[in-house]
BAKOLDO-507628 format. One record per residue (C-alpha): x negated, y, z negated. Coordinates in pm, 1 decimal. Last residue first. Layout:
<atoms>
[atom [X; Y; Z]] ...
</atoms>
This chain:
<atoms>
[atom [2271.9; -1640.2; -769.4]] [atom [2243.3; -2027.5; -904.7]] [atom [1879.9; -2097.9; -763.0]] [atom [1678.4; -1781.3; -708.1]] [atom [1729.1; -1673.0; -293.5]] [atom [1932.0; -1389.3; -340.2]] [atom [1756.1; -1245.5; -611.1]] [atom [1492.2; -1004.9; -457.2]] [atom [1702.4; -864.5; -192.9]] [atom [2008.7; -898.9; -436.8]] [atom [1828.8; -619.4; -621.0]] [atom [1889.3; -339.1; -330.8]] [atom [1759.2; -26.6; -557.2]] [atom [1421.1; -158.2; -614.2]] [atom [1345.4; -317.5; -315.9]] [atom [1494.0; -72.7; -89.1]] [atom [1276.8; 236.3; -317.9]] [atom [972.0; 0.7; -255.5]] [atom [1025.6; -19.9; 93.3]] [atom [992.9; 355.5; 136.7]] [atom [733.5; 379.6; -66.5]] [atom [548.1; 136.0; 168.6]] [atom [617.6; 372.6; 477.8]] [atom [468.1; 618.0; 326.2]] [atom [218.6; 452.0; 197.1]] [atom [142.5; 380.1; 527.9]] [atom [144.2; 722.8; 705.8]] [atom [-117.7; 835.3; 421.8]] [atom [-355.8; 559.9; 462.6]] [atom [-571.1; 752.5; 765.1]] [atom [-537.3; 1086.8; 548.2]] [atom [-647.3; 931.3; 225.5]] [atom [-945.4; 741.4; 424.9]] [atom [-1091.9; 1070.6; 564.3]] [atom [-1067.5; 1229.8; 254.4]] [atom [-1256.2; 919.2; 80.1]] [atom [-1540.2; 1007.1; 331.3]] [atom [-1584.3; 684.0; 558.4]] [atom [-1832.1; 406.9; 520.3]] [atom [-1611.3; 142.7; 641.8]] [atom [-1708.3; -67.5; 324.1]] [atom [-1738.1; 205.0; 74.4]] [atom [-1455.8; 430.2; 194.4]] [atom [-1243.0; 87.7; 232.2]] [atom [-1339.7; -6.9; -112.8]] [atom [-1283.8; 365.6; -270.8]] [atom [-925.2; 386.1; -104.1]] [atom [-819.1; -11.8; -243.9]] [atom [-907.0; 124.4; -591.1]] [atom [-643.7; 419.4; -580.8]] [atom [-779.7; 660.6; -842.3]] [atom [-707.5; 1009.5; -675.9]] [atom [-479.3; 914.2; -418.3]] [atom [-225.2; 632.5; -408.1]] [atom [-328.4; 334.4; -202.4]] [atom [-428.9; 81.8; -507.3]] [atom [-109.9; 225.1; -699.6]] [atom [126.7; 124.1; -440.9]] [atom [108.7; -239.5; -528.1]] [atom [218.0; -76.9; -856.1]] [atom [540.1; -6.4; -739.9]] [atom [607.7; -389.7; -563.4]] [atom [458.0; -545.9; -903.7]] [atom [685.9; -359.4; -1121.7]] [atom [1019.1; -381.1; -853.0]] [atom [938.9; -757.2; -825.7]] [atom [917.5; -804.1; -1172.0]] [atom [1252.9; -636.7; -1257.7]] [atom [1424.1; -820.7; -1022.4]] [atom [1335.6; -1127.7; -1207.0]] [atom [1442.6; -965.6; -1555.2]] [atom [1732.1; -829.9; -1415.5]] [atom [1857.7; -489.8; -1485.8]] [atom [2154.1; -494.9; -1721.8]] [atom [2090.6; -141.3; -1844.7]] [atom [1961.3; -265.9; -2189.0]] [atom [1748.0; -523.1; -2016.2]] [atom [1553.9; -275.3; -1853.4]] [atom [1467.5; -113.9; -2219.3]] [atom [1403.3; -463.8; -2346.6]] [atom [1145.3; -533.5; -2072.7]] [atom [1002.8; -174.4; -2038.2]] [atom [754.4; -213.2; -2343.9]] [atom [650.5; -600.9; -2302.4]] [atom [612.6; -499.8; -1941.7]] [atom [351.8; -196.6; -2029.1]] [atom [13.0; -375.8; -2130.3]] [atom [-10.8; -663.1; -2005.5]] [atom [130.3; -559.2; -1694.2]] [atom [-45.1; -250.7; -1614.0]] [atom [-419.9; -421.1; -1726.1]] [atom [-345.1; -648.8; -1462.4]] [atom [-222.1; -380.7; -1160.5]] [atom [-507.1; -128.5; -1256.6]] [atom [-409.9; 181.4; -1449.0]] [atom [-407.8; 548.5; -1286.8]] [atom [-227.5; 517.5; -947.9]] [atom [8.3; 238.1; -1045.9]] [atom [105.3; 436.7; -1378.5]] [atom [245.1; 687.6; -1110.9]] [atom [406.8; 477.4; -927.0]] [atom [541.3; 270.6; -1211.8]] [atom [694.6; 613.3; -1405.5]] [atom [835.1; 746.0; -1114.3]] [atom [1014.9; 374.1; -1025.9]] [atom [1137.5; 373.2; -1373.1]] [atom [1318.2; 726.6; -1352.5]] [atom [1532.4; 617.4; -1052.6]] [atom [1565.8; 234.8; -1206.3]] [atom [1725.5; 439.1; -1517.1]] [atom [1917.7; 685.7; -1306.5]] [atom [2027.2; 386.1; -1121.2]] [atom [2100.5; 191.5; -1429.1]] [atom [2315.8; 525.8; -1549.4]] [atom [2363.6; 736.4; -1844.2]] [atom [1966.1; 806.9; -1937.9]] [atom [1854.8; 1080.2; -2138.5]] [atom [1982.6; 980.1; -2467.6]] [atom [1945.5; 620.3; -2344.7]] [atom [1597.8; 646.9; -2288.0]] [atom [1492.5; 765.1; -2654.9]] [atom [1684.4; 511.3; -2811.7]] [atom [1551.2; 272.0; -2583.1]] [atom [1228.3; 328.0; -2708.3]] [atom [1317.9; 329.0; -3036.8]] [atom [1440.6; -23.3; -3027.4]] [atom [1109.0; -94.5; -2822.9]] [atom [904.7; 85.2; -3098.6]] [atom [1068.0; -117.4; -3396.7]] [atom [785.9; -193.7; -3604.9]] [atom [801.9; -549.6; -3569.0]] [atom [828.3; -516.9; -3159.6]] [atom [527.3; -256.7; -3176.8]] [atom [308.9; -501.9; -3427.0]] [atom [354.6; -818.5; -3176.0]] [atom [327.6; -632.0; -2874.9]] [atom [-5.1; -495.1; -3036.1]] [atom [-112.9; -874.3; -3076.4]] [atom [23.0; -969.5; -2753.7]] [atom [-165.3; -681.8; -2563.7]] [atom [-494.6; -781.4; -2748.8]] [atom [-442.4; -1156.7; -2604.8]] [atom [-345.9; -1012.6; -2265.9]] [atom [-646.7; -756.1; -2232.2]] [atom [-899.1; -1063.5; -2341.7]] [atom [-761.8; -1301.4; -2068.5]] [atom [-750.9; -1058.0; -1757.0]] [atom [-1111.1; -907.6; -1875.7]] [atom [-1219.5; -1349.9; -1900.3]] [atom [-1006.0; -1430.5; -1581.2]] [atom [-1220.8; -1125.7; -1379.1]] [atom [-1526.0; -1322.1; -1496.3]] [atom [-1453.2; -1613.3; -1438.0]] [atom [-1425.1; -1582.7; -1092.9]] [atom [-1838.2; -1407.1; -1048.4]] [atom [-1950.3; -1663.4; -1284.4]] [atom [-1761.9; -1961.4; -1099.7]] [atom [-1878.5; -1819.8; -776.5]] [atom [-2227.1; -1770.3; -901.0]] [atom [-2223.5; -2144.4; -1031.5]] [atom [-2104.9; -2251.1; -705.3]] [atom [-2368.5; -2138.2; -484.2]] [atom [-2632.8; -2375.0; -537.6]] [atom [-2365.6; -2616.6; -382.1]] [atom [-2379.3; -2454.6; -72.8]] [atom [-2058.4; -2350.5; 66.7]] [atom [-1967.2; -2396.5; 401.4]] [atom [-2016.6; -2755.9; 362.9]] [atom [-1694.9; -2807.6; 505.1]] [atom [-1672.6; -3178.5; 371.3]] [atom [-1856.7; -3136.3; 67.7]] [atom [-1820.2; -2732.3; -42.6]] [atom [-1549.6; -2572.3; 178.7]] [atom [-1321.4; -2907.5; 171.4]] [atom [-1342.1; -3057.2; -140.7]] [atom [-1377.0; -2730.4; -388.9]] [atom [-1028.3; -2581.6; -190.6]] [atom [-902.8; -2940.4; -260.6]] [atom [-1015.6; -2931.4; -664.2]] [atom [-847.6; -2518.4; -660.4]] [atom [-535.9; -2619.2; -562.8]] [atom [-463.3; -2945.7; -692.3]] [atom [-547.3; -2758.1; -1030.6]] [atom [-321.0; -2481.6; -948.9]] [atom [-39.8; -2689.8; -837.7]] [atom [-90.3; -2879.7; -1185.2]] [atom [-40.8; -2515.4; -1332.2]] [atom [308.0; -2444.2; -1166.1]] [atom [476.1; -2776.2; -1221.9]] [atom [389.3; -3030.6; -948.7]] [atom [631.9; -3274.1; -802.3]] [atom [940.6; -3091.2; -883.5]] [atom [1046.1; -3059.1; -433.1]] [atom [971.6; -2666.8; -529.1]] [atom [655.7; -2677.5; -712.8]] [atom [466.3; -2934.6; -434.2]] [atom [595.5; -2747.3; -152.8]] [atom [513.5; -2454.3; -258.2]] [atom [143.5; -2536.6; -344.1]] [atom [65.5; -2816.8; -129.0]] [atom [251.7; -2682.9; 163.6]] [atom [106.4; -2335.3; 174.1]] [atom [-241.8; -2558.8; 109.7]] [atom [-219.0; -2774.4; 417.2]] [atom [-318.6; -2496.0; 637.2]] [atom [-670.5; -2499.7; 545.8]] [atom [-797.4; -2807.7; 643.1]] [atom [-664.0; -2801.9; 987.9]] [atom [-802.1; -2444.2; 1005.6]] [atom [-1044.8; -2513.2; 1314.3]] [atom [-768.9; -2786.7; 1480.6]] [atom [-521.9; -2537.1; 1475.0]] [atom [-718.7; -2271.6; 1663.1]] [atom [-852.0; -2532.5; 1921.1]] [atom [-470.1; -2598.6; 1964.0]] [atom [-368.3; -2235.7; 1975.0]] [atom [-676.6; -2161.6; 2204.9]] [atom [-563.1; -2434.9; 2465.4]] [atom [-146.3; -2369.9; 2378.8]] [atom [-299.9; -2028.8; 2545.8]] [atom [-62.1; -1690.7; 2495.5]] [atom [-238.4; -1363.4; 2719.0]] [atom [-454.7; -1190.0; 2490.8]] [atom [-442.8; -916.7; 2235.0]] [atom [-131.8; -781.6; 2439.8]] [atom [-113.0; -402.6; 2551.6]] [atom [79.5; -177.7; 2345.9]] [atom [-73.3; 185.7; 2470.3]] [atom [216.4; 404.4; 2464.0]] [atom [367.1; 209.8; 2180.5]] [atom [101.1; 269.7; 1896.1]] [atom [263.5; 446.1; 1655.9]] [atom [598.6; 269.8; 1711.3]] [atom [400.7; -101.2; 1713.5]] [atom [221.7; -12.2; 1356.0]] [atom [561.5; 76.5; 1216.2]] [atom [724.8; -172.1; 1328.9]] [atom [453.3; -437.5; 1188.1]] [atom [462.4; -153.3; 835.3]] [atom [813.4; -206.5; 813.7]] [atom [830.3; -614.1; 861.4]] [atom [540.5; -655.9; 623.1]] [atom [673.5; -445.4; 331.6]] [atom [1037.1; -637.1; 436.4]] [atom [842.8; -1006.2; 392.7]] [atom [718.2; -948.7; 95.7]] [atom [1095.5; -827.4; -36.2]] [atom [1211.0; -1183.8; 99.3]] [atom [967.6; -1382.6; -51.5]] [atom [894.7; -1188.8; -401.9]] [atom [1191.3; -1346.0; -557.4]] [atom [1124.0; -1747.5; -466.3]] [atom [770.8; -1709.7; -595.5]] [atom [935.9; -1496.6; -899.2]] [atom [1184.0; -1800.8; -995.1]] [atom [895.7; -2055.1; -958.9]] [atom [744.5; -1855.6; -1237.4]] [atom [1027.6; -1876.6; -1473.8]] [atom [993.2; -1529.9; -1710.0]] [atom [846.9; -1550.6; -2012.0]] [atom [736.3; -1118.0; -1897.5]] [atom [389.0; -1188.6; -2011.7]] [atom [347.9; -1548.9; -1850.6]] [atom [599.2; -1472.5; -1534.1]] [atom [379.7; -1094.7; -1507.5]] [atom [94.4; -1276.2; -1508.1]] [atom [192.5; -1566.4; -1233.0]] [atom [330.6; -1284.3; -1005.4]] [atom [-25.6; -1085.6; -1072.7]] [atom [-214.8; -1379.8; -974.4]] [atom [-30.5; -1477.0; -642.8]] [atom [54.1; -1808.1; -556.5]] [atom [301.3; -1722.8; -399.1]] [atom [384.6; -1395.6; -217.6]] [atom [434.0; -1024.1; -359.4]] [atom [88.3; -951.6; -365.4]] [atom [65.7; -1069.0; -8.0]] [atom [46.8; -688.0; 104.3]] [atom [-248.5; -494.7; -94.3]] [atom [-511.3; -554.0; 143.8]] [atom [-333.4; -447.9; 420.9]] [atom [-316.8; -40.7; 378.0]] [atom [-667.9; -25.5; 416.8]] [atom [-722.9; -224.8; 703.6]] [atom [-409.7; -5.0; 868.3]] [atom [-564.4; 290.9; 798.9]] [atom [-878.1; 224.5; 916.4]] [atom [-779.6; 148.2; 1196.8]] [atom [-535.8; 371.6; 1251.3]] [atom [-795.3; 647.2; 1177.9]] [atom [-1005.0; 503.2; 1433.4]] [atom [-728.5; 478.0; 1714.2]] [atom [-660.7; 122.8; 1821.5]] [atom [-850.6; 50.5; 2191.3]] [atom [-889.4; -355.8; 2134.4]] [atom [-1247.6; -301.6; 2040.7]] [atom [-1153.2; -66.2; 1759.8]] [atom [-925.5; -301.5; 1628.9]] [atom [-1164.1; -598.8; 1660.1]] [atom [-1373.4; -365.1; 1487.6]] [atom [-1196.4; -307.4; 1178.0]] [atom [-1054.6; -681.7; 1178.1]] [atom [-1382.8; -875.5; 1112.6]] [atom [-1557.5; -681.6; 882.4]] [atom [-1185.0; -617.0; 666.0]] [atom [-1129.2; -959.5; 684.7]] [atom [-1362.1; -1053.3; 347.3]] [atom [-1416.2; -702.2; 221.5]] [atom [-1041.1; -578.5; 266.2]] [atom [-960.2; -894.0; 147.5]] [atom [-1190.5; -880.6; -167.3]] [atom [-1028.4; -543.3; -247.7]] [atom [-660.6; -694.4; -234.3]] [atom [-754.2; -923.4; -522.9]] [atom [-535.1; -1229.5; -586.7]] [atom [-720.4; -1441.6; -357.4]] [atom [-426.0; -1664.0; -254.5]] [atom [-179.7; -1396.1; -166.4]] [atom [-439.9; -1164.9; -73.4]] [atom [-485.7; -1451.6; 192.6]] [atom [-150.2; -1451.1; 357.4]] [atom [-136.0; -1087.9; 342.2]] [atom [-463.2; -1010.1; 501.7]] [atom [-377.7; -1308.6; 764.1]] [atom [-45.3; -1153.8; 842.0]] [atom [-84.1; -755.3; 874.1]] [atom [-418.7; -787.1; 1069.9]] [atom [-217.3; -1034.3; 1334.5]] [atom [31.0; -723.3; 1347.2]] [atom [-237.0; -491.0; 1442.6]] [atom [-377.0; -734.1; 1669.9]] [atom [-35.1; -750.0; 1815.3]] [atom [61.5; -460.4; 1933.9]] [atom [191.1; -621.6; 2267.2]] [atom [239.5; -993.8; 2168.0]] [atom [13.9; -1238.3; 2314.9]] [atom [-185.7; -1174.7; 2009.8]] [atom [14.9; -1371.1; 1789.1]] [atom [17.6; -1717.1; 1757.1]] [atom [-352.1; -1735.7; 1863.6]] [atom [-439.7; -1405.0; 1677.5]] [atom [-324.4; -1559.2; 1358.5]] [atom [-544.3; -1893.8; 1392.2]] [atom [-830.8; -1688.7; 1519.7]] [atom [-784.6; -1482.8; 1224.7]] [atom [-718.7; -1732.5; 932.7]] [atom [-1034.8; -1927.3; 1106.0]] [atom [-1241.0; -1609.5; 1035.0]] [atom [-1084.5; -1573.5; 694.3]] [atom [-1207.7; -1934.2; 591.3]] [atom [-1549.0; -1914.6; 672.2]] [atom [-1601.0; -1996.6; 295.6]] [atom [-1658.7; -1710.4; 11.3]] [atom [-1335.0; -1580.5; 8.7]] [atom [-1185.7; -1958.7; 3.0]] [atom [-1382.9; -1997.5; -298.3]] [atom [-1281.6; -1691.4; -422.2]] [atom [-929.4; -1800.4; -408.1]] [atom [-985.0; -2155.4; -519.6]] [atom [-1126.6; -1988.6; -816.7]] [atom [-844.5; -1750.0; -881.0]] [atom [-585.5; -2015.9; -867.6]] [atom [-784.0; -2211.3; -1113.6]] [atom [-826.2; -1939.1; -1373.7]] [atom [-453.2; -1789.5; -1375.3]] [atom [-303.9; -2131.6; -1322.4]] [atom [-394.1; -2257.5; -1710.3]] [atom [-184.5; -2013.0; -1826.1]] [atom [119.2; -2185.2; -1738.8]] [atom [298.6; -2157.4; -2065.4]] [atom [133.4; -1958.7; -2353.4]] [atom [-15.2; -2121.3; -2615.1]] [atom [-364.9; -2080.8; -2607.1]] [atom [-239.5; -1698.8; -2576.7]] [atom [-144.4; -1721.0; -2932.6]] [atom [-544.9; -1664.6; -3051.7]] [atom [-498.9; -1263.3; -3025.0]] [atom [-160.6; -1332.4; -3245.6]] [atom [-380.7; -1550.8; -3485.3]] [atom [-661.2; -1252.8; -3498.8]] [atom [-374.9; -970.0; -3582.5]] [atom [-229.9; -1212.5; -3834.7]] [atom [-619.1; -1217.6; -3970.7]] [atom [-541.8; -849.7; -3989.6]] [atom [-385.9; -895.5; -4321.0]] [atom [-71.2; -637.0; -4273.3]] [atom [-41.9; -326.5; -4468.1]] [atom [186.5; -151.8; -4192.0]] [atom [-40.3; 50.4; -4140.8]] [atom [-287.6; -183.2; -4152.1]] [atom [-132.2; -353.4; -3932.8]] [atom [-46.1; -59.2; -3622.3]] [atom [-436.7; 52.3; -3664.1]] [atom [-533.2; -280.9; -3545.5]] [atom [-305.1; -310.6; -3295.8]] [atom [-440.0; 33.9; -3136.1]] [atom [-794.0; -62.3; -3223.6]] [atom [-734.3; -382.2; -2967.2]] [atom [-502.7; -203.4; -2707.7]] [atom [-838.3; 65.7; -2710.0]] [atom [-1090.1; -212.4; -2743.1]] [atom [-941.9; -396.1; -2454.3]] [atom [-880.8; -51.1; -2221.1]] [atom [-1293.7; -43.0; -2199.0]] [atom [-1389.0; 330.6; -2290.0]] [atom [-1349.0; 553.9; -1933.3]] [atom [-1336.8; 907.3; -2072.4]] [atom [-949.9; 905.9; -2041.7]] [atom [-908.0; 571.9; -2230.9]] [atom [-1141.0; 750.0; -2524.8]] [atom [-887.7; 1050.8; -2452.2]] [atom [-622.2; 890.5; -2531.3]] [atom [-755.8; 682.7; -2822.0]] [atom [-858.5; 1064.6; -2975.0]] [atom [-514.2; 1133.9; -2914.0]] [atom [-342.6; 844.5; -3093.3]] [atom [-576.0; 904.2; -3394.3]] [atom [-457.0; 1274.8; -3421.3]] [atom [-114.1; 1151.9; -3435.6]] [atom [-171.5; 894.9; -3690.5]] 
</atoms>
């Protein structure tokens, strides 16, 4: 069994799809354990079942609708209106609208595509430094995972049976910290030469309004909607993504309807790796929990561990450097049925918990070798990846730095859940 667990190792290693490796895993762990593997098949099967998986598809098709639209060149006029009076504050406009609409897309590497050509330059224009720039960009794409309605908080609710609306409430405050550090940051670096976007127009606010009237609605319809207990989680998701098809496709008509299918197809297709990792990861959850590896697990931890801040110390190693090897999906199907019970058994908070795992491995896309969000911006900025480690450097710094206050300050994340 050893031997087997190696060779899967280094079949991960060598790049084989991490879906047949959970899968053969599972597989292995049943017939071991002289199960019919048609139990494996109904476990794979369970995920029909699961609660509010029916947001993971539509919430990534509005966002990739809205990816495809004009809609991040009205998020940036709209941003730079409210705040590019401010000295600094294209850099902090940058911050907002890539967080606002990672937080819809799901995908920091589509934002650094999508604003990334309109930012970069503007930057550049404005008198930034290059590597700042670039830096900055970068270091953006990854910031609204933390806010609703993002994918990996709706995952990690389904995986983790965890109340969604709970970890849109959570990641608000700790969101909003990564953003305040890396604005101050950005305004410190560049304080010599702070000079104001523009002067403040109610003109260009109004005209900027008026472009993204159809837009700024959806904030409302999907908090607003779950909070006030009109909409559960999934019917915001289906508001969502039929009002998104409305207005960029028939009133819009930014997108051509000869379009859709390759946006559906090009969607879908993340959802269909997303689906098929979680339904192998519950069937080898389902062997590992019968066969007594979280039990074990702990075991193991405890012997080492005395302390829930020695235990958050050691899990915060673990997730950053998991972040920089294993993509933020694939991380929480596959490792937060493991860490759940062990977090559990040092009274760590299953909320909290989330937000430290998703904070972490937000990390993971700027952490050098593997760290996606460095590859996009070399290929999209055409910079050597050296050159884009040492521009991102300063803010994952910073970043880190957040993510040890998030994880060792848990009333950050749980102060505004209902009852705390």
């Amino acid at each position: 069994m050893i031997i087997v667990s190696i060779l899967l190792v280094l079949l991960a290693v060598l790049g084989a799809p991490l879906f047949a490796i959970i899968a053969t895993s599972a597989m292995l762990g049943f017939r071991r354990e002289e199960t019919d593997l048609m139990n494996m098949a109904l476990e794979v099967l369970s995920i029909a079942d699961l609660p509010f998986l029916a947001a993971i598809p539509l919430f990534t098709f509005a966002g990739y609708l809205l990816s495809e639209s004009n809609a991040p060149s009205r998020l940036v006029r709209m941003t730079s209106a409210l705040l590019g009076w401010m000295p600094g504050g294209l850099a902090i406009v940058c911050l907002s609208a890539c967080a606002f609409f990672t937080a819809f897309t799901g995908a920091s590497g589509v934002t650094i595509i999508a604003l990334g050509a309109i930012l970069y330059p503007a930057l550049k224009q404005d008198g930034y430094g290059d590597k700042f720039n670039l830096g900055l960009v970068t270091s953006s794409g990854s910031l609204g995972l933390l806010f609703a309605p993002s994918l990996p908080l709706i995952l990690y609710g389904v995986v983790a049976e965890v109340s969604i609306d709970d970890l849109f409430l959570a990641g608000i405050l700790p969101g909003l910290l990564m953003l305040v550090m890396l604005s101050g940051w950005s305004l410190w670096v560049n304080r010599v030469n702070r000079r104001p976007l523009s002067s403040f127009s109610w003109r260009e606010l109004g005209g900027a309004l008026r472009e993204a009237i159809w837009e700024l609605p959806l904030p409302i319809v999907v908090l607003g909607g779950i909070y006030s207990g009109f909409f559960a989680v999934s019917e915001a998701a289906a508001v969502t993504a039929l009002y998104v098809l409305i207005v960029e496709v028939f009133i819009l008509r930014e997108i051509p309807l000869k379009k859709l299918p390759d946006i559906m197809r090009d969607s879908m297709v993340l959802v269909g790796a997303i689906l098929v990792i979680l339904g192998v990861s519950l069937a080898s959850t389902t062997y590992m929990i019968g066969a007594g590896v979280p039990q074990m697990l702990f075991e193991f931890v405890a012997g080492l561990v005395s302390s829930q801040v020695t235990f958050l110390i050691l899990l915060l190693v673990f997730l950053l450097i998991l972040g920089a090897i294993l993509d933020i999906f694939s991380a929480i199907v596959l490792v937060v049925p493991l860490i759940l019970p062990i977090a559990a058994g040092y009274d760590v908070h299953p909320v909290h918990l989330g937000i430290v795992f998703l904070a972490a491995m937000q990390l993971g896309y700027l952490t050098p070798p593997v760290g996606l969000n460095l590859f996009i911006a070399s290929y999209r900025f055409d910079k050597p990846i050296m050159h884009v480690y040492s521009a991102t450097f300063p803010f994952l710094i910073i970043l880190m730095i957040s993510v040890i206050l998030i994880t060792f300050w848990p009333d950050l994340s749980l102060l505004l859940l209902p009852g705390q």
